[in-house]
VEXVEXMAR-567196 format. One record per residue: chain; x, y, z of N, C-alpha, C in turn; residue number from 1. Coordinates in Angstrom, 3 decimals. Layout:
BEGIN
<kette = A	n_u = X	n_v = Y	n_w = Z	ca_u = X	ca_v = Y	ca_w = Z	c_u = X	c_v = Y	c_w = Z	nr = NUM> $
...
This chain:
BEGIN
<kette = A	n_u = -18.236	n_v = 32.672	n_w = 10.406	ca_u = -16.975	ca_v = 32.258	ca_w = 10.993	c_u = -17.152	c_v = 30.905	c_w = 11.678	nr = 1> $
<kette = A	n_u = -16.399	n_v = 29.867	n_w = 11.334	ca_u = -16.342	ca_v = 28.607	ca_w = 12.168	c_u = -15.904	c_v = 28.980	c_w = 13.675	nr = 2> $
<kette = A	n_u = -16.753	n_v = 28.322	n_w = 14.302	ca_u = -16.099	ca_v = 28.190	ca_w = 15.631	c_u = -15.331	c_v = 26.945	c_w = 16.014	nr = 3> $
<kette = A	n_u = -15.152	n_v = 27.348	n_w = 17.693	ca_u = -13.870	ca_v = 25.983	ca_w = 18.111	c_u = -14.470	c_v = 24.645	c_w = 18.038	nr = 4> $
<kette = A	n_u = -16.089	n_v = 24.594	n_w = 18.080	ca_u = -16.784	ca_v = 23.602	ca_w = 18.240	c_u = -16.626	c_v = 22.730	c_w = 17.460	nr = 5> $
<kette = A	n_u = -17.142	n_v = 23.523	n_w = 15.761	ca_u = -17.489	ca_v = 22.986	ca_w = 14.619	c_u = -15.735	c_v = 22.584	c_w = 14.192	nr = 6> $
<kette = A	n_u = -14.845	n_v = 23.270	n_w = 14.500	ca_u = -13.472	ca_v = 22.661	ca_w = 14.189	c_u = -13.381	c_v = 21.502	c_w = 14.892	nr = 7> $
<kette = A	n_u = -13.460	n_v = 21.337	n_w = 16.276	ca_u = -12.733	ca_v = 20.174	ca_w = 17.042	c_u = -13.802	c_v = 19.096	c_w = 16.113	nr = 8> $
<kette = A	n_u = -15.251	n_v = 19.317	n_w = 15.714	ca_u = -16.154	ca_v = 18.167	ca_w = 15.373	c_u = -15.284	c_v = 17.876	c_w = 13.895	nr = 9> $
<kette = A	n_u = -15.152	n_v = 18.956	n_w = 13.160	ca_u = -14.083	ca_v = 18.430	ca_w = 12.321	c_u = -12.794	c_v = 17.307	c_w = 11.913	nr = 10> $
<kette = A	n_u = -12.094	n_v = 18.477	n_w = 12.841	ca_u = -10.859	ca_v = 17.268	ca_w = 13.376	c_u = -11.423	c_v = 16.018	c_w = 13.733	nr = 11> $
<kette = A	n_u = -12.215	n_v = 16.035	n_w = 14.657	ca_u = -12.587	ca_v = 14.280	ca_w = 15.171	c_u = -12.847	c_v = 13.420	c_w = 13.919	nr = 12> $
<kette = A	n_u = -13.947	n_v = 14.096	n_w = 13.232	ca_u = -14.400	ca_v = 13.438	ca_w = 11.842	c_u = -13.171	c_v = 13.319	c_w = 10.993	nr = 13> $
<kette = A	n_u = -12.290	n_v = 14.416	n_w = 10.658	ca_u = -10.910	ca_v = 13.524	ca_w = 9.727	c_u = -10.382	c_v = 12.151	c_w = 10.296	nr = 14> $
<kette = A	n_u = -10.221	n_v = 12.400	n_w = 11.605	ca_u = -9.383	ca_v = 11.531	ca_w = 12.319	c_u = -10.255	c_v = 10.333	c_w = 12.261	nr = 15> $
<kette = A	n_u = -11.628	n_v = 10.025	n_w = 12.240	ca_u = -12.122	ca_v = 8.612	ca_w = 12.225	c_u = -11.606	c_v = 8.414	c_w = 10.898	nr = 16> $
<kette = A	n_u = -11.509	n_v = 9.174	n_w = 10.285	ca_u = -11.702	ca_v = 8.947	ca_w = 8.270	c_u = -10.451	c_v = 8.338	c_w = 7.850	nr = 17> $
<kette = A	n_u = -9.374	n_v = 9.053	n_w = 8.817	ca_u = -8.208	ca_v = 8.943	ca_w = 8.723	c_u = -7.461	c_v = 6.907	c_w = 9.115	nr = 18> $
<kette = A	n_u = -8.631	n_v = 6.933	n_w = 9.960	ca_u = -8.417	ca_v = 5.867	ca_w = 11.266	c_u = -8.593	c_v = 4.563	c_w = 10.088	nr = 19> $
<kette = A	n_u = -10.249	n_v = 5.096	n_w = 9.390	ca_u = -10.480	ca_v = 4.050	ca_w = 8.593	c_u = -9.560	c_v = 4.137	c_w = 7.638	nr = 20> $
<kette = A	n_u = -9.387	n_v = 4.845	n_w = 6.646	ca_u = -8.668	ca_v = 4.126	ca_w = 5.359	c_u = -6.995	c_v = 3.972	c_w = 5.972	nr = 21> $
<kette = A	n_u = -6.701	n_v = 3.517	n_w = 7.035	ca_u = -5.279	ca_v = 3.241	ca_w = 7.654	c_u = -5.662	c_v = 1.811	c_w = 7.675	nr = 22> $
<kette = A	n_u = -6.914	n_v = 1.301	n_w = 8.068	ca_u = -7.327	ca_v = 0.298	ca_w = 8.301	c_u = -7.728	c_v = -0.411	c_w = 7.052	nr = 23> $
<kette = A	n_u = -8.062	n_v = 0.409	n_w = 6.021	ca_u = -8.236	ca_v = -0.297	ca_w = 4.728	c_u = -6.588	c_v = -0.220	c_w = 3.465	nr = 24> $
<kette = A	n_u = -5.782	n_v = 0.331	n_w = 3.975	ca_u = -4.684	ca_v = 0.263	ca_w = 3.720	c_u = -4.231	c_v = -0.576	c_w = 4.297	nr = 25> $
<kette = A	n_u = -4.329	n_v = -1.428	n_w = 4.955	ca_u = -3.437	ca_v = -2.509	ca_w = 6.639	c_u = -4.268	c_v = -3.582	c_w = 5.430	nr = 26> $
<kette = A	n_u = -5.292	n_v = -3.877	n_w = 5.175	ca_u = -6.039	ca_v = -4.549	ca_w = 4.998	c_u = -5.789	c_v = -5.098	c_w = 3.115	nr = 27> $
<kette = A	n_u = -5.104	n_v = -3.504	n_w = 2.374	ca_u = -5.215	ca_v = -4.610	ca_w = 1.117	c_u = -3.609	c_v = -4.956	c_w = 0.712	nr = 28> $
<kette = A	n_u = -4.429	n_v = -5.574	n_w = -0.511	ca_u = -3.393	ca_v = -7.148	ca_w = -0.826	c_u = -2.781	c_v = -6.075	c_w = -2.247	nr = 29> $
<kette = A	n_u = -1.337	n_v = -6.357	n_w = -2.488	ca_u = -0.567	ca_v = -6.094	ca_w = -3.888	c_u = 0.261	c_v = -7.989	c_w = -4.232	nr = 30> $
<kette = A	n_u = 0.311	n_v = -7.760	n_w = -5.621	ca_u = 0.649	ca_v = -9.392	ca_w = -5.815	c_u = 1.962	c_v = -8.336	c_w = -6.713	nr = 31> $
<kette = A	n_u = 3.497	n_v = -8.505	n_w = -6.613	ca_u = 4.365	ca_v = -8.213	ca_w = -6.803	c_u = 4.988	c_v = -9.421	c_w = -8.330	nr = 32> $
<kette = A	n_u = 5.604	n_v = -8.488	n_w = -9.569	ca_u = 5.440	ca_v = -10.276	ca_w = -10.543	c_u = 7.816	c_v = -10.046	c_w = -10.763	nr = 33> $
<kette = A	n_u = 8.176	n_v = -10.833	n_w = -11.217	ca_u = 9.057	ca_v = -10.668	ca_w = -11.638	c_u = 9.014	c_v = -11.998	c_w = -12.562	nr = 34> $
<kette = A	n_u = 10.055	n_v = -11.904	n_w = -13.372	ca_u = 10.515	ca_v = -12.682	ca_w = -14.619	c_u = 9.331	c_v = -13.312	c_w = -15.021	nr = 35> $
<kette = A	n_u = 8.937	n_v = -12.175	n_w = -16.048	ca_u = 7.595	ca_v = -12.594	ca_w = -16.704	c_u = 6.481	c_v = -13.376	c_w = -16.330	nr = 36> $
<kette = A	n_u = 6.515	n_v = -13.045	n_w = -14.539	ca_u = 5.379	ca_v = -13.411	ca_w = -13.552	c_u = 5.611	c_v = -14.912	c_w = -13.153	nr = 37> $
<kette = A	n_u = 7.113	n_v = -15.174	n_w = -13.446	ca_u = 7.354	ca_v = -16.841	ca_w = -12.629	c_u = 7.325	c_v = -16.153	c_w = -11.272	nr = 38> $
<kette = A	n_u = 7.899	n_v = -15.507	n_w = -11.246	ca_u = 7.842	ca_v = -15.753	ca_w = -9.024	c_u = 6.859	c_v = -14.351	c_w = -9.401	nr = 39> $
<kette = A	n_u = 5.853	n_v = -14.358	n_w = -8.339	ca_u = 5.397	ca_v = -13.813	ca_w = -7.879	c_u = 5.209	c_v = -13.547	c_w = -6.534	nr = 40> $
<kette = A	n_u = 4.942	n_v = -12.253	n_w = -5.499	ca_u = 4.884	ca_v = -12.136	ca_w = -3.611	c_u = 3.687	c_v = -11.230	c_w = -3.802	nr = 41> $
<kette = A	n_u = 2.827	n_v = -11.672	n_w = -2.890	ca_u = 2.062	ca_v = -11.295	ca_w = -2.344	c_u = 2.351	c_v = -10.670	c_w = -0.875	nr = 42> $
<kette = A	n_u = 2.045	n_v = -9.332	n_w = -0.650	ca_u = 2.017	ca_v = -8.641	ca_w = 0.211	c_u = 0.909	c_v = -7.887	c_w = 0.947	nr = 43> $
<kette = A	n_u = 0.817	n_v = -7.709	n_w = 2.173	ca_u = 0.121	ca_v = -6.704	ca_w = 2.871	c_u = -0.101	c_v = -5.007	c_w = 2.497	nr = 44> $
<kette = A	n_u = -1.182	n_v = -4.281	n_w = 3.147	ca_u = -0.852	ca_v = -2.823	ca_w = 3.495	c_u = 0.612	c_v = -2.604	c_w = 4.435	nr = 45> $
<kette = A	n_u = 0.747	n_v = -4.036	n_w = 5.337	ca_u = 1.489	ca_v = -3.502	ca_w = 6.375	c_u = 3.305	c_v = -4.464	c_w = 5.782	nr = 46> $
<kette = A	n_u = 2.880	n_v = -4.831	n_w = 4.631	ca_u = 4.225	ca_v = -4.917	ca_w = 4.005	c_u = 4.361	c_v = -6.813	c_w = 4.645	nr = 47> $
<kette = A	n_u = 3.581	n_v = -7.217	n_w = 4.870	ca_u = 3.720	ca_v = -8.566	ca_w = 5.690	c_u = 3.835	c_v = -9.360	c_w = 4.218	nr = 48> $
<kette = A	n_u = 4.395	n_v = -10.306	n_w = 4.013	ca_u = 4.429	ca_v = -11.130	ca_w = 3.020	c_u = 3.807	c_v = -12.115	c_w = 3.360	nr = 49> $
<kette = A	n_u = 2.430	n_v = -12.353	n_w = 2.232	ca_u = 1.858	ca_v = -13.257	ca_w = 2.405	c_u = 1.858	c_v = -14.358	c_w = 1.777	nr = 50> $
<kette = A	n_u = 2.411	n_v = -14.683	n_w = 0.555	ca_u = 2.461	ca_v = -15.479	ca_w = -0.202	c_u = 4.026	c_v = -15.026	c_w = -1.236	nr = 51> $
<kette = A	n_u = 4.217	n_v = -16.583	n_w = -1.193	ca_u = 5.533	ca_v = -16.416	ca_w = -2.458	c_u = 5.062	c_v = -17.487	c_w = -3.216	nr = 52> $
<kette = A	n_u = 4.974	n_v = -17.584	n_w = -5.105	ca_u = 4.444	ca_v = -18.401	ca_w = -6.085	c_u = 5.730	c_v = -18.271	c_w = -6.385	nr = 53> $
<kette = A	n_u = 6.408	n_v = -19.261	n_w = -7.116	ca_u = 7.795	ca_v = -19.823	ca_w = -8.247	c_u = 7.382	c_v = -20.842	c_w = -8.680	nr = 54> $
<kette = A	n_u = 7.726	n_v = -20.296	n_w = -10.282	ca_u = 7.053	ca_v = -21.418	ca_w = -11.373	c_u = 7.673	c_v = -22.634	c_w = -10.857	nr = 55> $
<kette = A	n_u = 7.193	n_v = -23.727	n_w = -11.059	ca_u = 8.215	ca_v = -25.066	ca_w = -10.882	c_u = 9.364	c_v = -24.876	c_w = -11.956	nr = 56> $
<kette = A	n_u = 9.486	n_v = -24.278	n_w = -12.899	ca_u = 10.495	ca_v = -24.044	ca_w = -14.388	c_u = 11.694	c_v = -23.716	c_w = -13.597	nr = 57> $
<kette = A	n_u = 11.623	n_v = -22.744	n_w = -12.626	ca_u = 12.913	ca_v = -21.770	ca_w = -11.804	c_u = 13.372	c_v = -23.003	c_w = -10.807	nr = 58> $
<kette = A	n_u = 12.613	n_v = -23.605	n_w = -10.546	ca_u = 13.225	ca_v = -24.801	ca_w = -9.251	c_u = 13.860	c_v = -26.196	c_w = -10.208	nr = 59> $
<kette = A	n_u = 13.325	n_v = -26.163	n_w = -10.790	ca_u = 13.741	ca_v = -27.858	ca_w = -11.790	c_u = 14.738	c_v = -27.208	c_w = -12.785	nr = 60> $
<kette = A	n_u = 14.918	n_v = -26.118	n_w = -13.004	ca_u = 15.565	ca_v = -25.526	ca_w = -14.451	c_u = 17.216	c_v = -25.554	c_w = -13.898	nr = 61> $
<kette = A	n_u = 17.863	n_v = -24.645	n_w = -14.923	ca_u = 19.320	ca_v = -24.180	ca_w = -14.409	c_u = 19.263	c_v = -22.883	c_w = -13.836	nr = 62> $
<kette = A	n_u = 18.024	n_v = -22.569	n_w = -13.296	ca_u = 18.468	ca_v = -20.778	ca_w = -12.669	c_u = 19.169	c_v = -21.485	c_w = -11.328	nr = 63> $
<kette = A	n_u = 20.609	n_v = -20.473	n_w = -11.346	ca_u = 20.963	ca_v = -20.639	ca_w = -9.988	c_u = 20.182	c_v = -19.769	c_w = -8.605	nr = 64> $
<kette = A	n_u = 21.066	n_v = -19.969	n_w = -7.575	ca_u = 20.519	ca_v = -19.516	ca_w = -6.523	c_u = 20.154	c_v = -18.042	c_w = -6.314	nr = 65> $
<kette = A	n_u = 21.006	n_v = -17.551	n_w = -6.536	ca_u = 21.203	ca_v = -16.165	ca_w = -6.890	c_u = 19.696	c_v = -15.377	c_w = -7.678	nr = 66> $
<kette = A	n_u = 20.158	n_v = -15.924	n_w = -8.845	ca_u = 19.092	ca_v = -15.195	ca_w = -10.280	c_u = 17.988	c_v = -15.890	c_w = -9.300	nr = 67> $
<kette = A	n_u = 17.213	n_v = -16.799	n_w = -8.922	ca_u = 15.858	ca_v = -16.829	ca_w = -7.867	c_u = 15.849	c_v = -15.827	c_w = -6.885	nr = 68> $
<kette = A	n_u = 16.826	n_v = -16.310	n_w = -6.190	ca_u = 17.039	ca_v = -14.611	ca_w = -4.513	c_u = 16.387	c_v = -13.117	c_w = -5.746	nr = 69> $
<kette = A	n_u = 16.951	n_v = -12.771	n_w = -6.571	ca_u = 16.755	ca_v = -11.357	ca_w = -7.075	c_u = 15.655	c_v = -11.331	c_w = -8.305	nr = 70> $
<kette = A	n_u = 14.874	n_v = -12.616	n_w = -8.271	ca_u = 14.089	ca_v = -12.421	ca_w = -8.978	c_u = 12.719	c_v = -12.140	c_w = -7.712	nr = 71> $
<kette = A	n_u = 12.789	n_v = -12.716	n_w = -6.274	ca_u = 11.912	ca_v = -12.493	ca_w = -5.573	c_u = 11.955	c_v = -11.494	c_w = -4.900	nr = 72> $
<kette = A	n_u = 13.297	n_v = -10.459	n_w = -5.148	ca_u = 13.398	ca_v = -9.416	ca_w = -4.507	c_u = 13.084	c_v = -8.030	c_w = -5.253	nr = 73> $
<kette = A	n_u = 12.913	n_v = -8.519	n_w = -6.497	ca_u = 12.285	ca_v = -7.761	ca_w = -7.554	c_u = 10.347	c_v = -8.358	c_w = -7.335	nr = 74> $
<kette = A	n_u = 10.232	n_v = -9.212	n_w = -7.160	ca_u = 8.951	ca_v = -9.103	ca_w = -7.070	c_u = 8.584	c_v = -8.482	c_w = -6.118	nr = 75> $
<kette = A	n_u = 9.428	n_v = -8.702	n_w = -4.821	ca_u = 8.755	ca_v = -7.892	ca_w = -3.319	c_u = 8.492	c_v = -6.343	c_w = -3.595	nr = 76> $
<kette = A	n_u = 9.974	n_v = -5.970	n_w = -4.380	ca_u = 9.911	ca_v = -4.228	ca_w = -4.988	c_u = 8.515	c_v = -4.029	c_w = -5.573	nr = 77> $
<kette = A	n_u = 7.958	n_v = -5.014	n_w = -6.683	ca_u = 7.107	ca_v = -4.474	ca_w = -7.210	c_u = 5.580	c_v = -4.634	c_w = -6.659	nr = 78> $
<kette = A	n_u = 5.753	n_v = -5.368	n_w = -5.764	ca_u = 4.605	ca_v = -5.392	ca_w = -4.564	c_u = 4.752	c_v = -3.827	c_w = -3.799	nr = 79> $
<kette = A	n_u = 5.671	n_v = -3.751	n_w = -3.251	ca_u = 5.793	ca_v = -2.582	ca_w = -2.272	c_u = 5.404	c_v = -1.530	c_w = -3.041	nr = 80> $
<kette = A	n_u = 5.837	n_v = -1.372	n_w = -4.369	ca_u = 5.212	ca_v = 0.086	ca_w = -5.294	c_u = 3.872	c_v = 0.037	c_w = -5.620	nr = 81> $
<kette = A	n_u = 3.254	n_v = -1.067	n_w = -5.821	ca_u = 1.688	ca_v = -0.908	ca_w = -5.606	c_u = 1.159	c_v = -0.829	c_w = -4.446	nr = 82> $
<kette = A	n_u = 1.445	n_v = -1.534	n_w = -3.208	ca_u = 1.071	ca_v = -0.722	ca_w = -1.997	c_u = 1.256	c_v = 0.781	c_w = -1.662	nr = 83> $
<kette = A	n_u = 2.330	n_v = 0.838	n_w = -1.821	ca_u = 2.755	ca_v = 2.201	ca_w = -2.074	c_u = 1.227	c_v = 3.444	c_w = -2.857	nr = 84> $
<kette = A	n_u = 1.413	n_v = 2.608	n_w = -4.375	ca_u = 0.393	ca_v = 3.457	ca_w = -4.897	c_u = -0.996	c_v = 3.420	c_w = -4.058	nr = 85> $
<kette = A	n_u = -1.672	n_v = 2.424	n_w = -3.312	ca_u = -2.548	ca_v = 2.329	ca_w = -3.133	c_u = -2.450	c_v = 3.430	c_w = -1.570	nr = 86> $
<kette = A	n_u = -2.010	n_v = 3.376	n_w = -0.885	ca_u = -1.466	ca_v = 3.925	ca_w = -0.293	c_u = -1.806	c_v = 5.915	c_w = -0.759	nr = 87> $
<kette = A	n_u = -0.768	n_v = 5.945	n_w = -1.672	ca_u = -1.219	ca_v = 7.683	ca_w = -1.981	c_u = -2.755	c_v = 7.625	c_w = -2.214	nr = 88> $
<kette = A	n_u = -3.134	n_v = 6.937	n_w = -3.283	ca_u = -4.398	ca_v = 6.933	ca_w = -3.256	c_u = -5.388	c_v = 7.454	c_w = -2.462	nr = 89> $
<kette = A	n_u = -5.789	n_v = 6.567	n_w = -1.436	ca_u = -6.753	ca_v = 6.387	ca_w = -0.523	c_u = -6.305	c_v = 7.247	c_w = 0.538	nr = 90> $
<kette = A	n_u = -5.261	n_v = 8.319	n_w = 0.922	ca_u = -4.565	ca_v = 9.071	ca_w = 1.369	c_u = -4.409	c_v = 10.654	c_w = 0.588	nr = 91> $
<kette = A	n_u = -4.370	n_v = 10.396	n_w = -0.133	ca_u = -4.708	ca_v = 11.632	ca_w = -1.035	c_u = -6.279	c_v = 12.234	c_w = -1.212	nr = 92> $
<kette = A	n_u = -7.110	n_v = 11.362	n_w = -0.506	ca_u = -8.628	ca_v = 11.848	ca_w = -0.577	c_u = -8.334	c_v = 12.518	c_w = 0.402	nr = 93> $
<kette = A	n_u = -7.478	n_v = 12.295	n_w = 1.701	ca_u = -7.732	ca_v = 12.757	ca_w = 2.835	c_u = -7.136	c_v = 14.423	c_w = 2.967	nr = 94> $
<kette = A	n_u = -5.708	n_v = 14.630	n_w = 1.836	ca_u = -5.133	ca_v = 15.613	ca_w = 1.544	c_u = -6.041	c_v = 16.557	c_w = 0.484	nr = 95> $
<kette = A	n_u = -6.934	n_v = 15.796	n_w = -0.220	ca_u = -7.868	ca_v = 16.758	ca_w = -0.796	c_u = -9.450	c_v = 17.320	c_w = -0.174	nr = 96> $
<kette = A	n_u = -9.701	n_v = 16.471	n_w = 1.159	ca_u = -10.358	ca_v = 17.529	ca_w = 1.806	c_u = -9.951	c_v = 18.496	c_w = 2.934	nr = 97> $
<kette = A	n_u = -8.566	n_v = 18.309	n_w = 2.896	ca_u = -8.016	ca_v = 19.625	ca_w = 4.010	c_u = -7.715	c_v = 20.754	c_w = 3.055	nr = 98> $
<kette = A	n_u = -7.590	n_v = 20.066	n_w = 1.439	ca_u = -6.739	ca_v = 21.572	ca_w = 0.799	c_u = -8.428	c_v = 22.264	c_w = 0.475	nr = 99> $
<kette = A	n_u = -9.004	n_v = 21.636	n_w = 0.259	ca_u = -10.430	ca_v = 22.331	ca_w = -0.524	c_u = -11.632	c_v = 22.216	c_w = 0.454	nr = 100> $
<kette = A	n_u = -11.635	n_v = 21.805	n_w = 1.644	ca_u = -12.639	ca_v = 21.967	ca_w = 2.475	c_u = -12.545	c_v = 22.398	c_w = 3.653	nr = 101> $
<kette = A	n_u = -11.455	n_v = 22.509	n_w = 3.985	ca_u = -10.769	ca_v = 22.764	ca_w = 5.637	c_u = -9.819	c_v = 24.386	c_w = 5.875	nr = 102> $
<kette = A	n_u = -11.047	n_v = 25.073	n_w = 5.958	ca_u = -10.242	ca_v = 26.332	ca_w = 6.543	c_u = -10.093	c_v = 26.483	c_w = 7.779	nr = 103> $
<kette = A	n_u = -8.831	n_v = 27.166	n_w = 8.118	ca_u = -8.791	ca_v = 27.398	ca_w = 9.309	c_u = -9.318	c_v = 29.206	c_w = 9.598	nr = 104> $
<kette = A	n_u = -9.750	n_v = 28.990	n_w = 10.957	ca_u = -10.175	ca_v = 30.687	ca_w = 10.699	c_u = -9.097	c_v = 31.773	c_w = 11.319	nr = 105> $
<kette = A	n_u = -8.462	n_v = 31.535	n_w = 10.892	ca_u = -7.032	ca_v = 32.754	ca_w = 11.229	c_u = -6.280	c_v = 32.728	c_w = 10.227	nr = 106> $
């Protein structure tokens, strides 16, 4: 039978584990593409935008204002869904050692 000991040492140990990959989630980069990767955004774990690329083609061309606004707002989307994924990821290790390693004793 586990005791209260070996649980609380538990808990503490998720919670650093937890602490770190929050910190390695904060930490990585998704590059978001729209219209066949002319604009591209670069984003954070914490959703911070770090970078915006637009081909020079979209600025010198006839795209109006508009079709640019929703081509970078489609790139931000597709930034946020790879954070996102990365996100379950590295978060889902943490949900697979409570389902398969973490009993409680009651």
């Amino acid at each position: 039978m586990v005791g209260l000991d070996d649980m609380a040492s538990a808990i503490k140990g998720a919670q650093k584990n937890i602490e770190k990959i929050q910190a390695e989630i904060q930490q990585a980069e998704a590059i978001g593409e729209s219209g066949a990767g002319l604009v591209k955004v670069t984003i954070n774990g914490a959703y911070k935008c770090l970078k915006i690329s637009i081909d020079p083609s979209l600025i010198t061309g006839d795209v109006d204002k508009k079709m640019l606004e929703d081509l970078i707002c489609v790139a931000y989307d597709n930034a946020v869904e790879k954070i996102a994924a990365i996100q379950k990821e590295k978060l889902g290790v943490i949900s697979n050692v409570f389902q398969s390693g973490f009993k409680m004793p009651f």
